[in-house]
Structure formats: C-alpha cells, structure tokens
One Martini backbone bead per residue (centre of mass of N, CA, C, O) as a GRO file, in nm:
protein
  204
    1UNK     BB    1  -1.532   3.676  -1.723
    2UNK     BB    2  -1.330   3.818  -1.537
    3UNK     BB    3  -1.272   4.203  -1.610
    4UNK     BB    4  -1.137   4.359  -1.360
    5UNK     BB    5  -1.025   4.568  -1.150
    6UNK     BB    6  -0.833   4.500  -0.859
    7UNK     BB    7  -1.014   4.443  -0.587
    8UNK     BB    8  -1.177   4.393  -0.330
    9UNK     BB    9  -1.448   4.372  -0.478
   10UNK     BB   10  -1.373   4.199  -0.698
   11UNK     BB   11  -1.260   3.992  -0.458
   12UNK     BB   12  -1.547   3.891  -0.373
   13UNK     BB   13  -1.715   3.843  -0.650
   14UNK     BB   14  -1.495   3.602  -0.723
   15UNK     BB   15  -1.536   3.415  -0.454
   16UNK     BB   16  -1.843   3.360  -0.519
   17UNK     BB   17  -1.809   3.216  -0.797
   18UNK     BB   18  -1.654   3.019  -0.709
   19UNK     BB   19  -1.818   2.874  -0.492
   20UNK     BB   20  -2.100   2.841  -0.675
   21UNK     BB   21  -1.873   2.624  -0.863
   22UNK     BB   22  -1.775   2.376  -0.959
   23UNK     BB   23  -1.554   2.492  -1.156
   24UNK     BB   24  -1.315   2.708  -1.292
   25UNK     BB   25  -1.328   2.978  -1.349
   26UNK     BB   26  -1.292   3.276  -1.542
   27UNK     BB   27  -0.969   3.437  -1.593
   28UNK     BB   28  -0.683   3.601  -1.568
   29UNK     BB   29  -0.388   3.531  -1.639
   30UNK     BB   30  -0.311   3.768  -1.423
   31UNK     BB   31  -0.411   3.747  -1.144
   32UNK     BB   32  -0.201   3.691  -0.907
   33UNK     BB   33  -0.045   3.926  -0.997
   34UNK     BB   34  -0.263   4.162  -0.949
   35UNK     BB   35  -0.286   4.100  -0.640
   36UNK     BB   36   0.032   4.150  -0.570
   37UNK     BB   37   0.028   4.451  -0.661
   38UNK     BB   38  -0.256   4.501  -0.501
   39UNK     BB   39  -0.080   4.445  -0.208
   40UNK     BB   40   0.176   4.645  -0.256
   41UNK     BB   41   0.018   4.891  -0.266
   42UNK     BB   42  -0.120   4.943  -0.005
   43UNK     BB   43   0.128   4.920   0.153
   44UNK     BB   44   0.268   5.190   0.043
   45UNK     BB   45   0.032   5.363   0.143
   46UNK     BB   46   0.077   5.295   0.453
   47UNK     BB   47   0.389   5.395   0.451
   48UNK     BB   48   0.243   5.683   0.326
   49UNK     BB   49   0.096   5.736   0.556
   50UNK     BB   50  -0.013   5.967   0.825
   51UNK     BB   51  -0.285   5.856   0.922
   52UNK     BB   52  -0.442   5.672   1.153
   53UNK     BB   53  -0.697   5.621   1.031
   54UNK     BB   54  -0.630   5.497   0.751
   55UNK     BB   55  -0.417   5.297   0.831
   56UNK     BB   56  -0.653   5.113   0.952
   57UNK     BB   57  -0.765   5.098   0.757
   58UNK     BB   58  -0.575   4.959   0.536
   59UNK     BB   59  -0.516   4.704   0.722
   60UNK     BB   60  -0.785   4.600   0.706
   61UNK     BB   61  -0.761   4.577   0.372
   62UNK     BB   62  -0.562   4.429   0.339
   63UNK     BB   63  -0.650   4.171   0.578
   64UNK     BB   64  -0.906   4.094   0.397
   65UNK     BB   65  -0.757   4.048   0.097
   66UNK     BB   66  -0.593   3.817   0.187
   67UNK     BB   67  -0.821   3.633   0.260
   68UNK     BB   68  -0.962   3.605  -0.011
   69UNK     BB   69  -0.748   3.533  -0.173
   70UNK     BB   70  -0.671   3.274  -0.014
   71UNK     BB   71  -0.970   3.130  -0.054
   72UNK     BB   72  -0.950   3.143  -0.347
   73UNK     BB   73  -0.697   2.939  -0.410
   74UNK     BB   74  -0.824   2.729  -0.281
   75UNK     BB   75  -1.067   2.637  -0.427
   76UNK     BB   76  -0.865   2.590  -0.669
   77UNK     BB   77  -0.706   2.394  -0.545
   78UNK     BB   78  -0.921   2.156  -0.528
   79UNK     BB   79  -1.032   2.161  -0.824
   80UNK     BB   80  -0.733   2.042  -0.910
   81UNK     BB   81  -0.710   1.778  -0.733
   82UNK     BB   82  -0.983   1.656  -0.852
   83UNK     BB   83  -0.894   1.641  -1.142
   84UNK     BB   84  -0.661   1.457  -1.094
   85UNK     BB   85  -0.796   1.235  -0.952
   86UNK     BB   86  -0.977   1.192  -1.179
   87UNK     BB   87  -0.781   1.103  -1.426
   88UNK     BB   88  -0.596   0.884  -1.264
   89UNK     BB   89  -0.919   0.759  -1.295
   90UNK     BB   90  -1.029   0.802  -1.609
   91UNK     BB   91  -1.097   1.063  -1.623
   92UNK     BB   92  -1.283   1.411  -1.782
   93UNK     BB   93  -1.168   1.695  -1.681
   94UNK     BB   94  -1.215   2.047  -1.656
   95UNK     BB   95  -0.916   2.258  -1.799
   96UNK     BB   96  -0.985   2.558  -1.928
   97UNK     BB   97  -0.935   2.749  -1.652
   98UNK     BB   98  -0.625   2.712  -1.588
   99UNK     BB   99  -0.384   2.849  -1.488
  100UNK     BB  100  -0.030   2.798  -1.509
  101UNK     BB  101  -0.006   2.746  -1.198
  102UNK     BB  102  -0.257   2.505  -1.200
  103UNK     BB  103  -0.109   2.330  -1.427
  104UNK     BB  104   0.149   2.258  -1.261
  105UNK     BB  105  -0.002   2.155  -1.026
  106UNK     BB  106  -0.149   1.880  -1.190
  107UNK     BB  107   0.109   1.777  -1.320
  108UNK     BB  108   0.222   1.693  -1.070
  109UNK     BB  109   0.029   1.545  -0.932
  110UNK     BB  110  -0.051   1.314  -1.157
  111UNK     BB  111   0.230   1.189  -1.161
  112UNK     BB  112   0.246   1.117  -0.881
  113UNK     BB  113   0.011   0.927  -0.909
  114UNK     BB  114   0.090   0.734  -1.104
  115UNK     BB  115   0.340   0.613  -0.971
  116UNK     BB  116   0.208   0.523  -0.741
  117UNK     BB  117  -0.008   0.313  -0.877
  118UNK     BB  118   0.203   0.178  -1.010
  119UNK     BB  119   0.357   0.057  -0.764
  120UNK     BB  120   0.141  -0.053  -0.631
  121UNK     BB  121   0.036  -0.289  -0.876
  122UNK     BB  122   0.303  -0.420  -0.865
  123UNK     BB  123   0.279  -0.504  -0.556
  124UNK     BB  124   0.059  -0.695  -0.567
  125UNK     BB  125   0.135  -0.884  -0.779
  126UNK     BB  126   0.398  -1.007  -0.624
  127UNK     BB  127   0.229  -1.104  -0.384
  128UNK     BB  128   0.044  -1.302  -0.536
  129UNK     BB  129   0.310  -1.481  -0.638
  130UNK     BB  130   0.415  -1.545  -0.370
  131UNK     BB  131   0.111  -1.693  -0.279
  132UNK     BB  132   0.150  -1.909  -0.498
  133UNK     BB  133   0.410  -2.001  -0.398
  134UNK     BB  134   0.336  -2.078  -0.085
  135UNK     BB  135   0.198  -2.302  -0.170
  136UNK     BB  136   0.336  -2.487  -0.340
  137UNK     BB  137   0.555  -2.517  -0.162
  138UNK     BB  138   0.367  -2.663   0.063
  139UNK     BB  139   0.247  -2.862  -0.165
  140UNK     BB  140   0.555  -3.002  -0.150
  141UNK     BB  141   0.605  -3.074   0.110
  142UNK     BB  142   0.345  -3.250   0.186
  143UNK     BB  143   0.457  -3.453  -0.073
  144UNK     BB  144   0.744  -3.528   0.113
  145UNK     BB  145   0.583  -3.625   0.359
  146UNK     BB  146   0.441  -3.834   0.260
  147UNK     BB  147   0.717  -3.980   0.115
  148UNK     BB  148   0.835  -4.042   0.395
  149UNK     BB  149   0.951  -4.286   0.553
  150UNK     BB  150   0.858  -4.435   0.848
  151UNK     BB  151   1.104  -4.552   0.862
  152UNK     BB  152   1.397  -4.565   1.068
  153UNK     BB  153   1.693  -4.627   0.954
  154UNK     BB  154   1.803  -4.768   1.261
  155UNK     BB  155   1.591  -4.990   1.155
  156UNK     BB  156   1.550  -5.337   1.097
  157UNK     BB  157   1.522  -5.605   0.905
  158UNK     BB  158   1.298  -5.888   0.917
  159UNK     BB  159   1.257  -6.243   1.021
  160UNK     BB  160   1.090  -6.478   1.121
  161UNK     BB  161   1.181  -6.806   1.274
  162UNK     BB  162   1.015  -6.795   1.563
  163UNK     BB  163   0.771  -6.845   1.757
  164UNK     BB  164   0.661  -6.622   1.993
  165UNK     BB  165   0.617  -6.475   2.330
  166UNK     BB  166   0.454  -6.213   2.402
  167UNK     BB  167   0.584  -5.869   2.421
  168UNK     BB  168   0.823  -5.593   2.556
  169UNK     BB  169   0.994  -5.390   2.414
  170UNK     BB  170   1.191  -5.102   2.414
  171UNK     BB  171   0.956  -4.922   2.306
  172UNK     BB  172   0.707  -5.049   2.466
  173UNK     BB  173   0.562  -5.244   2.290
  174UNK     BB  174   0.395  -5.490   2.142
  175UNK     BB  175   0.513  -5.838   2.062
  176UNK     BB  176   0.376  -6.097   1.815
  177UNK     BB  177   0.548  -6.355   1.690
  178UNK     BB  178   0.577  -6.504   1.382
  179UNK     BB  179   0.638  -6.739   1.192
  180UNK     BB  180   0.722  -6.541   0.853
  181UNK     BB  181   0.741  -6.278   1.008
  182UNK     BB  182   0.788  -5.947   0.851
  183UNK     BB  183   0.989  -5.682   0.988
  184UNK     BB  184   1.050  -5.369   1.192
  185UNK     BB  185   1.316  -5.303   1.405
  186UNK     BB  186   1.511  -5.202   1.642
  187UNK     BB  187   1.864  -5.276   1.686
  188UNK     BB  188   1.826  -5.391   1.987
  189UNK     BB  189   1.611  -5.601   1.919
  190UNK     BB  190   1.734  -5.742   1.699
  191UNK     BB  191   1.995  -5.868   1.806
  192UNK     BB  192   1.872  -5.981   2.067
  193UNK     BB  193   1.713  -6.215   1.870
  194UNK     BB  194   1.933  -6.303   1.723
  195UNK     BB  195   2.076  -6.468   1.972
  196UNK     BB  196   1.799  -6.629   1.976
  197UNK     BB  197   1.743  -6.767   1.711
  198UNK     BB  198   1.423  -6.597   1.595
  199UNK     BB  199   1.569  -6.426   1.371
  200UNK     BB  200   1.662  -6.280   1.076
  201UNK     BB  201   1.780  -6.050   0.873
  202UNK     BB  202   1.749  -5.797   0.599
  203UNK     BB  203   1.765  -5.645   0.326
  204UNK     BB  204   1.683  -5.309   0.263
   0.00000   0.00000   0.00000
C-alpha cells in the first residue's frame, strides 16, 4: 500500500506502480481526495506567489500533476472495466483494491452490461423461434399448393359420347377425343361439342 503524502514524487512512484501491476495497486482511501485538496494547494500558492519565476514554476507543477493524476485514474479505470467485463462473462476478477468510486463504476458498468446481454440473448431466442416459424408455414403453405386442384373452376367435366376427329381447342391446345373418354375442358370447348352432340357434361 502507497502510504505516503501526496505531492508530486509520490504521484509518480504510484503511476509506475499502477503501470507496472496486472491488478489494482493498494491505495489509500482517499486518495482521489488528497490528490484534489494537493492540486487546490499549489493553485492558491501560485495565486499568493509574488514571484514570476516561482509561478512559472508552480504552473509547470499543478499542470505536471494533474497530467499524472489523470494518467493513475486512467490506469485504473481500464482495471475496472476489464474486471466488469471479465464478471458480465462469469470470470472472478480481483475487487480487493477497488476505492469506493472504481466501485461504484463497476457496478454500474456491471449492471449496464448484464441487462444489454440479457436482452441480446432474449432477441436471439425470438429470431430463431420467428424462423422456425417461418419455415413451418413456408412448408404448409408448400402442402397448401400441392393440395391445390389443378383444374381451373371455370373448366367443366364431361364424358365424350363419340370419337371425334382431332382439333385444335380455343386454348390453343390439340385434343384427340374418343367415345368413352372422361376429361375437363373449358366451358366455352365445353358448349361448343355439346351443341354437336359428341360430349355430355357430368357433375363435378
């Protein structure tokens, strides 16, 4: 644990700490605090210093200072993302050294993260039951279109009652009619061989 007053030199040996560690170094609990209460000391030195050359100095040190502290909180701030991370996906991350504000960003982070994959996974289920669904009625509507009779309504059936030489129907088709034979025709076919007396209609 770094337990040291907070200046400059110590803010320097913590950042190569945090750099150097896989894991969240130990600090002290109020760190972010002392960083912040050192960081408004040095602001009210330069605004009491009479000296341009001291402020030129103090200037060059707050805007150093705030560079590192910034720099450690980064640090830290990846360790915890990465810890959410590793947890939201059943890891068990090192939390021992989290400060109470790294924890309260992870269990936000945590939370966000737990509820985004919840609803993920639960649209994926949809998918996948919509595309089973899908498919079922693709292959009942195929069984629909089997199942459909081929002969149009509007065709009527009949009964050749004397064999006929072969013709060219109005649908253009060829048809070679014999005494016996059973078939549908259109009924506009249908008529016309019924007024020659060589179809008889039957019911459909």
């Amino acid at each position: 644990m770094v337990d040291e007053e907070i200046n400059y030199g110590t803010l320097r040996k913590i950042q190569q700490l945090e750099k150097n560690s896989p894991v969240l170094i130990d600090l002290p609990v109020g760190f972010y605090k002392e960083v912040s209460e050192y960081l408004e000391g040095l602001n009210k030195r330069l605004g009491e210093e009479q000296s341009s050359q001291k402020q030129t100095l103090l200037k060059d040190e707050i805007s150093n200072t705030e560079r590192i502290a910034v720099n450690i909180y980064e640090q830290r701030e990846r360790k915890v993302l990465l810890a959410a991370v590793s947890k939201a996906r059943g890891g068990n991350p090192d939390l021992k050294n989290m400060l109470d504000v790294e924890e309260s960003l992870y269990n936000s982070v945590l939370n966000v993260m737990r509820e985004s994959r919840k609803t993920f996974l639960k649209n994926k289920k949809v998918e996948k039951k919509d595309d089973k669904l899908e498919v079922i009625e693709s292959e009942n509507e195929g069984k629909k279109q089997l199942q459909k009779p081929r002969l149009e309504d509007s065709n009527s059936i009949l009964r050749v009652t004397q064999t006929i030489p072969e013709f060219i129907g109005t649908n253009t088709k060829k048809y070679n009619l014999r005494e016996g034979d059973v078939l549908s025709l259109p009924e506009d076919m249908c008529n016309m061989l019924s007024k020659k007396g060589v179809v008889k209609k039957l019911e459909k």
